[in-house]
N, C-alpha and C positions, 0 to 999 in steps of 0.2 A: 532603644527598641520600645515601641507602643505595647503595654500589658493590659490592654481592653480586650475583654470577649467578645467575641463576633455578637451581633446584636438577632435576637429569632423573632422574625415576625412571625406573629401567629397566623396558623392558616384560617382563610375564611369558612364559615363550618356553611354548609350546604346541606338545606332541610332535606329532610326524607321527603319523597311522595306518599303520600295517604294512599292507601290499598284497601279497597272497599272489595267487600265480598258479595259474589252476586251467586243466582240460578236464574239460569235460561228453562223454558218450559214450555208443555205444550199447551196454549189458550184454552184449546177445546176441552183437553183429561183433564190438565193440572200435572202430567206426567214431567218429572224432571229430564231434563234430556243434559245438561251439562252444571257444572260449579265454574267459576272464574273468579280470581282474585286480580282484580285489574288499579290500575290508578292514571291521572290525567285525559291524557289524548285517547287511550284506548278505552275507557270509558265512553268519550265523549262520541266516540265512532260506533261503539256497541248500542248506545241510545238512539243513534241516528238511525241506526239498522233496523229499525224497526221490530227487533225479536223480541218478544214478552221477558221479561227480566225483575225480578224483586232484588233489593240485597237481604239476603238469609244467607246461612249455613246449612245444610241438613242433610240430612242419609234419604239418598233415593230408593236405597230398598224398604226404606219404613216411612216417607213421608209423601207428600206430594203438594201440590198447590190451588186451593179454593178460595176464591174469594179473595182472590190477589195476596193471602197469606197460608204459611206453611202451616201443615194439616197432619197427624199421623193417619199413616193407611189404617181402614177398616181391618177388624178382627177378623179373622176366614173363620167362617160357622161349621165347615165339613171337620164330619167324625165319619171314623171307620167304625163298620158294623158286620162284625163278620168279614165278609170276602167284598163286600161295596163301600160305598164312599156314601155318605147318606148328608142332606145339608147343604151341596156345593151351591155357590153361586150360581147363577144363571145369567150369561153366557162364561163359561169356563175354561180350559184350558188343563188336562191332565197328562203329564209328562211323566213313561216310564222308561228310566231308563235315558238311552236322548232320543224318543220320540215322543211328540208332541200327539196328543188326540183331543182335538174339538169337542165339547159338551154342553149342550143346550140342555139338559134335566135337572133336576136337583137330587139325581140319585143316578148310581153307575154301577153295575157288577163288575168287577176287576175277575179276568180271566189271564191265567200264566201260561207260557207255553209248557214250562220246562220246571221241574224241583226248581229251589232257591231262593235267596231272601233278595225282595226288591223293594227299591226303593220310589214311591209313589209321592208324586209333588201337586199340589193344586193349585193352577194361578190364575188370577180374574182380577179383573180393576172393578174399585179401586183396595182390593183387599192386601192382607201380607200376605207370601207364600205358606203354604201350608204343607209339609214332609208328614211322611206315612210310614212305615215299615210294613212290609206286608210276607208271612213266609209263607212257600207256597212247598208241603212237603212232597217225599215220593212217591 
């Protein structure tokens, strides 16, 4: 009887694909609209696609893209003062609650229906959001 070990061919090793990280975005803001980690063919399909795309990494709620590179959003300048919002950007966006109210001034009197502590957000491009607490007693 033959006392040879079976003989092991090694397996051939098979590269990884390269996985490039990308943001899709919008031309006009700079506003991130998606992240992708892609590699070969779907790269080469996403390029054809004509979508604006850098490869970065980044947080969409605190960055966005100028000048073909990733940018932190502006500081939001609104302070509360008293029972208004004094500062805001122009044009704005003041969310109590989940309703959204339009603001074209740089100043706002916050009126409550009702007693209770609410929660006031200010959002406007290209800044970060900006959170308020506001108590409105009885």
């Amino acid at each position: 009887m033959d006392s040879q070990e079976p003989s092991v061919v090694p397996e051939e090793e098979v590269p990884l694909p390269v996985v490039q990280h990308f943001i899709c975005y919008d031309q006009q803001t700079g506003r991130i609209m998606s992240q992708c980690s892609v590699a070969g063919d779907t790269l080469k399909f996403m390029q054809e696609s004509g979508v604006p795309m850098i490869e970065a990494v980044a947080d969409p709620a605190a960055n966005y893209v100028k000048d073909g590179m990733v940018v932190p959003k502006l500081d939001n300048p609104t302070v509360a003062q008293g029972g208004a919002l004094v500062g805001l950007p122009v044009p704005c966006q003041i969310q109590i609650g989940t309703k959204l109210y339009d603001c074209n001034e740089d100043r706002a009197e916050l009126e409550f229906d009702a007693p209770g502590t609410y929660r006031v957000r200010v959002i406007a491009w290209p800044y970060l959001d900006k959170e308020f607490v506001f108590e409105n007693p009885a």
